[in-house]
N, C-alpha and C positions, 0 to 999 in steps of 0.2 A: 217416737216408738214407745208404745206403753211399756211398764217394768213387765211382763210375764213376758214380754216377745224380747225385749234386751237379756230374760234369765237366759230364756233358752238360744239366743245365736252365741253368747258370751260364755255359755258354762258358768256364769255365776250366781248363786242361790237369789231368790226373790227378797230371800231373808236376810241375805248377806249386802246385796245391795239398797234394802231400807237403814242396817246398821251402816254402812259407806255416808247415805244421809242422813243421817243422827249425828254422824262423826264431822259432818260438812267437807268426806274428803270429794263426792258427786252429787249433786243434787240438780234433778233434774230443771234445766231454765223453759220450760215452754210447754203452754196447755193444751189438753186436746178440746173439740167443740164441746163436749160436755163436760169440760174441768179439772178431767183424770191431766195430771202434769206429768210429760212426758220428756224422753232422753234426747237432746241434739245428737247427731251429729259428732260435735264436740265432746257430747259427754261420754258419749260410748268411747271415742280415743283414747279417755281421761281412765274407763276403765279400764282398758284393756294398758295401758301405762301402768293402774296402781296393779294389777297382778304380775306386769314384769318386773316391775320392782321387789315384790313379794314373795316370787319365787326365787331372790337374788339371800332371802332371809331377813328382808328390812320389816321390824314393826309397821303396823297402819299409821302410828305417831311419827315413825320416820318416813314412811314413802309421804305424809300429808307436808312435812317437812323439804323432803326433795322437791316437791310437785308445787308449794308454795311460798320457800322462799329465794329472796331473789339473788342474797347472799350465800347462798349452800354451794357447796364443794362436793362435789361427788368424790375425790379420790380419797380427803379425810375417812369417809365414810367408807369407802371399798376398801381401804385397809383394816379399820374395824371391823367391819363382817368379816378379811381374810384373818385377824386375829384371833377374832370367834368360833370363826370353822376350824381353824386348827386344832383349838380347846376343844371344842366337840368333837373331834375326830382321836384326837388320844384320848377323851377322856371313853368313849367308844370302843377303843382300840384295846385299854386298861382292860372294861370290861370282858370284851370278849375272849381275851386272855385269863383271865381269873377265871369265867365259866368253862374253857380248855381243859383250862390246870383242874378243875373240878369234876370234868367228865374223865380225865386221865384218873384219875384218880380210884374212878369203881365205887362210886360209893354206895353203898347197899342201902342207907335210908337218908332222910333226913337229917338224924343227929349227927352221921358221917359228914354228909353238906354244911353242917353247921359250924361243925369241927376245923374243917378243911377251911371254911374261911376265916374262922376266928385265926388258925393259924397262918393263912397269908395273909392277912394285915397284920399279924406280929411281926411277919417279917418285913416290913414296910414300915414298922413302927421307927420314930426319931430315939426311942430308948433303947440304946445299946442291950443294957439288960434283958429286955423283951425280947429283942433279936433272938439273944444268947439261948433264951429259953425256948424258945419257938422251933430254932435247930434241935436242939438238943432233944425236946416232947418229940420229934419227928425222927431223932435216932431213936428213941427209946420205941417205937412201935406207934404212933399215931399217924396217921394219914397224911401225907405230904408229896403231892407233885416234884420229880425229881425234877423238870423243868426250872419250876421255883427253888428249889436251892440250888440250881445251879445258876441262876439268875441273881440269887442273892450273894452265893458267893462268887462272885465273877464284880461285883460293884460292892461287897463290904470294903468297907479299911479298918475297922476297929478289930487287932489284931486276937483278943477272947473270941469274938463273934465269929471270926473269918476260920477261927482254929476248929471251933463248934459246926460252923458250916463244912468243913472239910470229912470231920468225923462224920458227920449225917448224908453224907454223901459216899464213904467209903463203904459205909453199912448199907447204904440202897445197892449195891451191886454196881453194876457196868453203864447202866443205865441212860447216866447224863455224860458219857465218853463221847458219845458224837456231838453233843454240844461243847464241850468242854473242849474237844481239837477247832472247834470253831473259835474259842476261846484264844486260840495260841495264835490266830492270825489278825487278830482284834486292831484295830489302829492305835489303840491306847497302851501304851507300856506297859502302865499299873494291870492293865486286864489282862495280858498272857503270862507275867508273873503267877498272878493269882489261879490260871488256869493251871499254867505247868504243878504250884504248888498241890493244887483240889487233885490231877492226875497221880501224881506224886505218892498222895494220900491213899487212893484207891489199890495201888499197888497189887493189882493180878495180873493178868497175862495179855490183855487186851489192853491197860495202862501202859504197859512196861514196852509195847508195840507203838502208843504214841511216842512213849518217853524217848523211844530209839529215833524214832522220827524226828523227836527237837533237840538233837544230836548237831544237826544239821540246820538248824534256824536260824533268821538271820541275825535274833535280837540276844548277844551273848546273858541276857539275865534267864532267860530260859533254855541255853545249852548248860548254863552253871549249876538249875535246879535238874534238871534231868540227867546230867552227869551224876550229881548226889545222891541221887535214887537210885541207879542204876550199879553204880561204882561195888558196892556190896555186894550186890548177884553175879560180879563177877562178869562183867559187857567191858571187855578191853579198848572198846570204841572212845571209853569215856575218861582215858588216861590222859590223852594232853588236854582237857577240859581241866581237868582234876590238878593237874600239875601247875597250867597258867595259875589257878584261883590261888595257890600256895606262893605264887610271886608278887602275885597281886593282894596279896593280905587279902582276899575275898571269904569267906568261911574256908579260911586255910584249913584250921586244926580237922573241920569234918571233911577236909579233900583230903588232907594227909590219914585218916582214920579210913576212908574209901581208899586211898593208896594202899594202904594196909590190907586190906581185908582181899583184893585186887593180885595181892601180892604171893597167897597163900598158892597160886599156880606157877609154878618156876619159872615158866615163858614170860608169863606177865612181869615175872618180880627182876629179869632182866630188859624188859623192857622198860620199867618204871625207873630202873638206875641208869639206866642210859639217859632215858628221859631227864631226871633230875642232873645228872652232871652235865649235860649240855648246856641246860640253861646256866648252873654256874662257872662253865666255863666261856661263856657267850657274851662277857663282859657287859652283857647290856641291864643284871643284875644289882641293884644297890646293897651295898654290907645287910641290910635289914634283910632284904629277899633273901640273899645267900645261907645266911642264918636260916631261917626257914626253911630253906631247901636242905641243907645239912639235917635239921630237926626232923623231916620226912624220908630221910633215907635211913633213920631211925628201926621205922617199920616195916623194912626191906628185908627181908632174909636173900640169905645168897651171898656166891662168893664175888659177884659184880658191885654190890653195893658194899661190901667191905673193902676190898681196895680203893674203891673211891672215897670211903673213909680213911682210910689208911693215907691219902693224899692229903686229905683238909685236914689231917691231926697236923699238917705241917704247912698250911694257909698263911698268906702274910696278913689276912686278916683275924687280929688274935683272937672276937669272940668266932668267926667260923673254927678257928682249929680249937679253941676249947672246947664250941660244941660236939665238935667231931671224935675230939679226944675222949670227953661223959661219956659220949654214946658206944666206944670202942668198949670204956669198960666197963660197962654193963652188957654189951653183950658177950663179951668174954665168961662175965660173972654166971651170967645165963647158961653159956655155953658148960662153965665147970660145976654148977650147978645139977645138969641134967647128966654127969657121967657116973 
């Protein structure tokens, strides 16, 4: 079979299979009466082999490889191409997210496109610094996909950068809240941390809706941040949240300051000393916790949390009753202070 009638039953170019015989991967073995050298049989097999190889993404150098030698391994090989494809398929994937984040974005020209990527590769950048700056031009009014910071602050750990990210996030508005709750169910610890914290930051009325929701979550590091948010506005949900972290030495002093502030409603502020004398009388407290917990009934107004000081002024454990005894008279002082 001459080369124009093997182009056209094979779909492959005239031109493509004189390069195949250049390359020695086909060359036709047999003449026609008048010379023209024509395709076996065999040869046409041969091509229709190198295009299945071909569309598998092997080089012509490596199907002429698979096809003539007698030592080749094909699995070797299918794993490099599966290692390749993969790299081609995220580095694809990159892409088509960057041009997202840049149609998200609205950009009115060019110089906005320009912008917009200069600033997501700063935030991909290995230099902390660049990071930092990249948030930050992005709170300050330049153009920046909320997606992308919340991408970025969801996988920073450099705690400038992550803080920078949070700000730049609280000043986009609500925006990246439905990412950011996707954030709280992450498989990664570090990553619903960082979410609950970015929600945290946001603190309007659609935040404060998540926050109540990881009230209830199952990874206690983010009932502890959403307790600490919330604890201030006054959400009584987030009292024995607040209370454990004062036993636990957890950011005690800001659960005992949320105790506080938690406390300025009377209901609350007999809740909260109820709360705290159980646990010190629940024996399951070490001298250090108790102390603590003495130290937050401090911020307690009410006649509930005075008598339960009025008991630990008289503790067998002497730094609880002296801390309990400070704390009487200051607020005594306080008390004759304000008459």
């Amino acid at each position: 079979m001459l080369i124009g009638e093997v182009a056209r039953r094979s779909g492959v170019s005239a031109r493509m299979l004189r390069h195949y015989d250049s390359l020695g991967l086909v060359r036709p073995t047999e003449r026609s009466g008048t010379g023209y050298r024509e395709y076996s049989a065999d040869d046409i097999r041969r091509i229709f082999h190198i295009e299945s190889l071909r569309s598998l993404g092997l080089s012509l150098r490596e199907v002429g490889r698979a096809l003539d030698d007698p030592d080749f391994t094909p699995a070797s090989l299918v794993d490099d191409l599966v290692r390749q494809t993969l790299d081609r398929i995220a580095n694809e994937t990159e892409l088509l997210t960057r041009l997202r984040r840049i149609g998200a974005a609205e950009p009115s020209g060019w110089d906005d496109v320009l912008q917009i990527v200069a600033l997501l590769q700063a935030l991909g950048s290995d230099s902390a610094g660049r990071r930092q700056r990249a948030a930050l031009s992005s709170a300050a009014g330049d153009p920046m996909p909320v997606e992308a910071l919340v991408e970025a602050a969801l996988s920073e750990d450099d705690p400038n950068v992550a803080g920078a990210l949070r700000w730049a996030l609280a000043r986009s508005g609500d925006g990246g809240l439905a990412l950011l709750a996707q954030g709280l169910g992450a498989a990664e610890a570090a990553v619903r941390k960082r979410a609950v914290q970015a929600i945290a930051a946001i603190g309007n009325d659609a935040a404060n809706t998540l926050l109540h929701d990881a009230l209830t979550n199952a990874d206690i590091v983010v009932r502890r941040y959403a307790a600490l948010a919330l604890g201030p506005h006054g959400v009584a949900d987030t009292i024995p949240t607040l209370i454990d972290m004062v036993v636990a030495e957890v950011n005690d002093v800001d659960a005992a300051d949320a105790l506080s502030a938690l406390a300025g409603d009377p209901a609350c502020a007999d809740r909260i000393a109820a709360g705290l004398v159980a646990h010190l009388d629940s024996g399951a407290a070490d001298s250090s916790a108790r102390r603590r917990l003495t130290q937050a009934l401090a911020g307690i107004p009410g006649s509930a949390a005075s008598r339960a000081l009025a008991e630990l002024a008289q503790d067998e454990d002497r730094g609880v009753a002296l801390t309990a005894a400070y704390i009487i008279r200051l607020r005594d002082a306080g008390d004759s202070g304000g008459r």
